[in-house]
N, C-alpha and C positions, 0 to 999 in steps of 0.2 A: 334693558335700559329702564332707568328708576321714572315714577311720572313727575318728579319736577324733572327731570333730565331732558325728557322725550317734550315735556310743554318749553324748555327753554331751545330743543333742538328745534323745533318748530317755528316756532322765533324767529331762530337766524336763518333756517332754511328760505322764510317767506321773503324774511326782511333782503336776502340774498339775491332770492329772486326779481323782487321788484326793484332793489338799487342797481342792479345790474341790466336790468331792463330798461327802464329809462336812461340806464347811460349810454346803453346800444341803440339807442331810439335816438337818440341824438347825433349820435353819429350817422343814422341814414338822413338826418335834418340836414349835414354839409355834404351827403354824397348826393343827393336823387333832387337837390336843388336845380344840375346843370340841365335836366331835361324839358324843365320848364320855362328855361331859359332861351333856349335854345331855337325859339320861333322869335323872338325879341332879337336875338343877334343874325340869323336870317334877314331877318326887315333892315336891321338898320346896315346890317354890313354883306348881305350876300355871300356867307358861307354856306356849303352846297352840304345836304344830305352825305355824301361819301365821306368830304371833310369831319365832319361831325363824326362820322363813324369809326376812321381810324383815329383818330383822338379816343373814343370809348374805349375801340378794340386793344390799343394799346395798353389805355389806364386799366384796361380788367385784369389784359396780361398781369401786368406790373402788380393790381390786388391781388392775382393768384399766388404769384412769386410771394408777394409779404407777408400773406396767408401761410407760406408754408416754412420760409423762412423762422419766421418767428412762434411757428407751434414749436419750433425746438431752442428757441430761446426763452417762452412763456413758461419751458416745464423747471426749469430752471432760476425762475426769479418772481417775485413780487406781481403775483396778478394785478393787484389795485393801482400799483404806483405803473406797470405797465402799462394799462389801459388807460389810464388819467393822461398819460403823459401823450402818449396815439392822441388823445382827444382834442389837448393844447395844439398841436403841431397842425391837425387839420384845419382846427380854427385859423389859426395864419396863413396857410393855402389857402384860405376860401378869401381871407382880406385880401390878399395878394392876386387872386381872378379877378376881384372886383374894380382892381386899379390895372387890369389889364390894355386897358384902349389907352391908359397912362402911359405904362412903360413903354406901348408899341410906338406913340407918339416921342417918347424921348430918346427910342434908337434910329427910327426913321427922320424924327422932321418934319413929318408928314401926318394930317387928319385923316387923309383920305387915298383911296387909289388901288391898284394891284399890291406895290410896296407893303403898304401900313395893313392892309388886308394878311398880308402870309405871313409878318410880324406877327397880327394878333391873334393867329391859327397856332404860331410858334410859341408863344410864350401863354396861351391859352394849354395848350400840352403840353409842354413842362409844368404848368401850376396844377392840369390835371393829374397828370402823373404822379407828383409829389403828393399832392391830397389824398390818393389812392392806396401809394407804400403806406401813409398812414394811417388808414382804413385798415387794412392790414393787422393793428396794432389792436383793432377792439373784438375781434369776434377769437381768436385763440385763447385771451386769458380766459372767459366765459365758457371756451370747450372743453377748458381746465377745469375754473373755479366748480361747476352744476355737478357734475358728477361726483366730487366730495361732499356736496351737501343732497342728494336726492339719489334713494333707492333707484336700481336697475330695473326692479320692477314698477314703477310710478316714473321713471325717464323720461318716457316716450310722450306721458299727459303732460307733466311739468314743464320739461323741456319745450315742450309744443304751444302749454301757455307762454314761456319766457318767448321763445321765437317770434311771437307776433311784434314785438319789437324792431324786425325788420318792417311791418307793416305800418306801426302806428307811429314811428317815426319817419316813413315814404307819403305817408298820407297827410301827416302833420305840413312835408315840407309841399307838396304838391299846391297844396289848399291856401298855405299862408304864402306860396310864390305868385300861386295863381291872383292871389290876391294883389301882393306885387306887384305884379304886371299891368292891374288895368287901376292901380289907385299910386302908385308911386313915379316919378321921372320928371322929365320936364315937355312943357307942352310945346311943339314945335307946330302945332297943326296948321298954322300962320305963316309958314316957309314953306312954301310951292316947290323949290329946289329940296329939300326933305324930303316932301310927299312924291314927288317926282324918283327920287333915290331908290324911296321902299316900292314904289309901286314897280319898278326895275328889277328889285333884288327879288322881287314876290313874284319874278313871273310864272316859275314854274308852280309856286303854290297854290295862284290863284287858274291853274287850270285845276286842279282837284277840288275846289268850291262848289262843284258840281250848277245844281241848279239856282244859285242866289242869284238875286235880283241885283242891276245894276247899283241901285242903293244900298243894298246891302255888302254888296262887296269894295263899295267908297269908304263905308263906315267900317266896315274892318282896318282899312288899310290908316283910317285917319286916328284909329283907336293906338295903332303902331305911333302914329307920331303925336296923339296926344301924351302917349306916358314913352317918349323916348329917353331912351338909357334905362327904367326899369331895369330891366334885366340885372345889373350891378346889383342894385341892393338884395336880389335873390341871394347874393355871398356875404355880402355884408349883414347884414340880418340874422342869418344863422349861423355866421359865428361867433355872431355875440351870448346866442345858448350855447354852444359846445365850451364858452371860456366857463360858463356856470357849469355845465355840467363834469367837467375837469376835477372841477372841486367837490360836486357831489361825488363824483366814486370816488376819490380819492378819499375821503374823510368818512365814507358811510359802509364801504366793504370790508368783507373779513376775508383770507385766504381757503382756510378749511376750519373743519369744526375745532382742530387740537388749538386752533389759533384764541376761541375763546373759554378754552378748556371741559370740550366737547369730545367724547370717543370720536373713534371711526364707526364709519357707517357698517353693520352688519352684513357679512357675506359680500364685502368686496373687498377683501385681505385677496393681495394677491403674491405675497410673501416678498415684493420687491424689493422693500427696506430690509430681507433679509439677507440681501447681498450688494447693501448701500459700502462703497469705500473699496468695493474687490473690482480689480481693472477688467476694463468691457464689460461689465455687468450691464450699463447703463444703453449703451451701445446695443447691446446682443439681445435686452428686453424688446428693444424699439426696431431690432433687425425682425424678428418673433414675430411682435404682436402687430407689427405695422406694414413692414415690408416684404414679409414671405407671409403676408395672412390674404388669400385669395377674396375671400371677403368684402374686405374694407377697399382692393383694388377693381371687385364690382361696384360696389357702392362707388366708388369714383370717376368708373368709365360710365355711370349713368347718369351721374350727375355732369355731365359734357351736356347732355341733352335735355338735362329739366331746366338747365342757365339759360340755352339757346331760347328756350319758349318763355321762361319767368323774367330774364331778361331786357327780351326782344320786346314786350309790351312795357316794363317799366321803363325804360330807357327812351322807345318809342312811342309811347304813347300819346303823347301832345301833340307827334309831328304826323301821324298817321289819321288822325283824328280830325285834326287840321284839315289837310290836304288831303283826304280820301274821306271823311264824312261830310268835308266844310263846315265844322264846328268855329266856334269863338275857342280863344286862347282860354279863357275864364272856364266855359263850358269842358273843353278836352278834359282841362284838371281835374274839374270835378269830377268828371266821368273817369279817370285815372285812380280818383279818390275813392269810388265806390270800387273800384278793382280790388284797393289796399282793403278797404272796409272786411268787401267778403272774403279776402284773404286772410284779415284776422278769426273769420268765423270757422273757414275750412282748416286753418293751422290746428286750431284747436278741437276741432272735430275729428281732424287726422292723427291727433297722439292720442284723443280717448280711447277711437274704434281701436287703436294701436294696441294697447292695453286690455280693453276690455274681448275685444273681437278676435286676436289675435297675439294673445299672452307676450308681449311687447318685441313682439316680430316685427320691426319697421319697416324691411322690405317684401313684407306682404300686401300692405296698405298705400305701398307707393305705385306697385304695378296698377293697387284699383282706383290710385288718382290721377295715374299717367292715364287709363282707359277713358275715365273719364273729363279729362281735359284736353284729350283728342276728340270726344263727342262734339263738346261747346267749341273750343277753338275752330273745328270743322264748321260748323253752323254760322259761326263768324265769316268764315270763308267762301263758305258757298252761296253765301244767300248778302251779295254787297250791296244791294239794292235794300235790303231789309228795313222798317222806322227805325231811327236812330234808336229810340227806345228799347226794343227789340235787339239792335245790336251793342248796345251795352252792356243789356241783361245777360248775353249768352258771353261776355266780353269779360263780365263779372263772374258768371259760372267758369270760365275757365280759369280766373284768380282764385278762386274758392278750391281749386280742384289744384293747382299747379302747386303751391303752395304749402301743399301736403307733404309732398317729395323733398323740398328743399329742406324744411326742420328735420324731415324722418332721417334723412342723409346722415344727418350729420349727428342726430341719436342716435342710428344703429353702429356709424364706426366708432361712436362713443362707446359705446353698448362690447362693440366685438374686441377695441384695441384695448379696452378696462379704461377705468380712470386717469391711471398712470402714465398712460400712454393716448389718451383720449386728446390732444389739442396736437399731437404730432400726424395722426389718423386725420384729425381735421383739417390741417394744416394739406395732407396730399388729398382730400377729398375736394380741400376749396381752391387748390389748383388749378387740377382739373378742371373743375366747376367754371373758375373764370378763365382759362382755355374758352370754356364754350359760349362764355359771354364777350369773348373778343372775338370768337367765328361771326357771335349773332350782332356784335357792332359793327363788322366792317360789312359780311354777308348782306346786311339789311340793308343798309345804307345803299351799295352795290346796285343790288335787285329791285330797292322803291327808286332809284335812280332809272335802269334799265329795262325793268319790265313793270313797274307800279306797283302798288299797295296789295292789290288782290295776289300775284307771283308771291309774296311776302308769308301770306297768309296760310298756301296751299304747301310752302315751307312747313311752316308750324305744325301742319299734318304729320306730313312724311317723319319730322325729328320727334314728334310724340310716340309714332309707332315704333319706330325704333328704340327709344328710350322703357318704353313697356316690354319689349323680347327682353331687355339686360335683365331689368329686374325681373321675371321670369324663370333665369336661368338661376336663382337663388332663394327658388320658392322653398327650399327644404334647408336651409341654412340654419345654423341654431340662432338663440336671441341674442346670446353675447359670452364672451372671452374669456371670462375668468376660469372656467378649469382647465382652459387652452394654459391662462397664463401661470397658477400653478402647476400645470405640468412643469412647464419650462420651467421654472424657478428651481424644482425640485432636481431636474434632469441638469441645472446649470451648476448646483451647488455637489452636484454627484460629481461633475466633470472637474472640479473646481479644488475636492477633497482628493481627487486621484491624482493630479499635477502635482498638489501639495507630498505626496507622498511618493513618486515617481522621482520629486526632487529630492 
């Protein structure tokens, strides 16, 4: 490659990466808004822990489904104008949560009660739901798009920078919800019959307060009815970035490099286009590299149990925090937000060592951040009584640590199913994935129900150990697919000149 070639490849590799980054960051702005919400709608409406959970459980289901769905519609169309358009549509889910005590009011009739309550449990899940298929819509085109622009060998680093976009669009929304919360709504603190409400619907939260002082547990409950309804603008708020960010990827991404009259990338010909237009080609690569590649179906069944644990604290973290440290709603976030913080440091410390430690073997480096995310998380668990400081710290190391697995996941079936086939690989590894993020929303919800926070915790043990045997059993695995998938090409186009000649 000539050096003006390779400095304008450079270019659009970077410019690739970071537009695409921040448009996936924004998409975690209208997904990881509902968890911070989700003690605001407790106070004012007495939705229960379990509630909340099959509501998750299901929307994960539903993201895994669209996740996989559509890695085999993304390989097929327009990454940009797909992703932009996922973006627009979750925007309007998130308006439409936010007018949820709206509509539930204009089918019932009703403000208040059991009725208007399992109305806006009902139509709070259909708007999660729908939010969620289009959730769906932003992480396949990007499992597509990376791989046409970034070496096999450099995947695992890049990849791993671009990944934190999971983090620093979870932390963005955490922080400016959190904010939400205690500077947005309307001030009810003057209505006895309110404060009477929340203090009702909070009974079971305000036993996990632990040791607070009568006053201190008045001024919690009265900070619920000074910023009542909060919560709304959690959805309203952030999708007024995702309508912006619509239009940034739309107008600022490129497909692949031929798009702006750039080679292919060196050493990842994988001869596919050379049996573009011959029937089942298309079919029989994606049978190949995806679905008889034992590989990518490890990589999937372990990613069941790195959601369970990455999940379980993003999802949960405000309401465990809450109710099992007796933190402030403002406080949780933040402490949520330092989870997101050191998980952008470990994402990216986990594609280096990837690379550098381990010649871009990602499921090398995932067994040594599941090991050590069973340490921290442990330590969380055993030690509840711990200063709060102290349990954020080890709270944090375990985001630092979790972290790791989730980018590598989805680099290594990057890595094994080729480019070509890289967002269909993704599509069954994020399945799975949210499979295990719908065991760990309904599972949690269940268990901080019936046996408490600490039950919760001693979970997150047991599915870290288990998720470190998978990855284990693929310690000798190669780094990636491409002479797998030239074989096939080669063995397809043999099979392919004999038919022609038989006939």
């Amino acid at each position: 490659m000539a050096t003006q070639t390779k400095k304008s490849f450079k270019y659009w590799q970077w410019r690739t990466i970071i537009v695409s980054m921040i448009g996936y960051a924004i998409y975690y702005f209208v997904r990881k808004n509902f968890s911070v919400a989700m003690p605001g709608m407790t106070a004012e409406y007495g939705i229960s822990n379990t509630s909340f959970g099959l509501v998750i459980g299901i929307g994960s289901l539903v993201y895994g489904l669209s996740r996989f769905i559509n890695g085999f519609i993304v390989d097929r169309v327009s990454t940009r104008v797909f992703m932009a358009i996922g973006l627009l549509l979750c925007a309007a889910s998130n308006f439409a949560f936010g007018f949820g005590v709206d509509l539930s009011y204009w089918i019932t009739g009703v403000h208040e009660g059991p009725q208007f309550v399992n109305m806006l449990i009902f139509v709070m899940g259909v708007t999660i739901i729908l939010n969620q298929y289009f959730q769906g819509m932003g992480f396949p085109p990007c499992a597509r798009l990376l791989p046409q622009w970034i070496e096999p060998s450099q995947l695992a680093t890049k990849m791993s920078i671009w990944n934190t976009s999971h983090s620093i669009g979870a932390f963005c929304a955490v922080i400016v919800c959190g904010w939400i919360m205690t500077g947005f709504g309307t001030d009810m603190s003057g209505d006895g019959s309110v404060i009477s409400q929340i203090t009702a619907n909070l009974a079971d939260s305000i036993k996990g307060w632990g040791d607070l002082s009568e006053a201190d547990r008045t001024s919690r409950i009265m900070s619920y009815a000074t910023h009542y309804g909060a919560w709304r603008w959690c959805f309203w708020l952030p999708a007024c970035f995702a309508l912006a960010g619509a239009a940034w990827i739309f107008l600022l991404l490129k497909d692949r490099p031929q798009s702006v009259g750039l080679p292919e990338i060196e050493g990842t010909h994988t001869g596919k286009e050379e049996t573009e237009g011959k029937k089942g080609a298309h079919k029989a690569f994606l049978r190949e590299m995806v679905f008889r590649n034992r590989w990518v179906w490890t990589l999937a069944i372990a990613n069941i149990f790195v959601y369970v644990l990455r999940m379980g604290v993003l999802d949960w973290g405000p309401k465990f925090l809450t109710e099992n440290k007796g933190m402030s709603i403002s406080n949780a976030a933040i402490s949520v937000g330092v989870f997101e913080l050191t998980a952008i440091v470990g994402t990216i410390f986990a594609g280096w060592a990837t690379d550098r430690w381990f010649a871009g073997k990602a499921h090398r480096m995932c067994f040594v951040c599941m090991a050590g995310a069973i340490v921290f998380f442990g330590g969380f668990a055993l030690f509840p009584q711990a200063p709060a400081v102290l349990s954020i710290a080890m709270l944090a190391m375990g985001g630092f640590c979790i972290y790791g697995p989730q980018a590598l996941i989805g680099i290594g079936a990057a890595n094994q199913a080729t480019k070509e086939a890289s967002a269909t690989a993704n599509g069954v590894t994020g399945l799975l994935g949210y499979i295990g993020s719908a065991v760990s929303a309904v599972g949690i919800g269940m268990i901080a129900d019936a046996w408490g926070w600490n039950a919760v915790f001693i979970t997150f043990i047991i599915v870290g150990i288990i998720g470190a045997a998978i990855f284990m059993t693929m310690w000798k695995a190669p780094r990636d697919g491409y002479s797998r998938s030239q074989q096939f090409t080669a063995k397809f186009k043999e099979q392919n000149t004999d038919d022609k000649q038989i006939r």
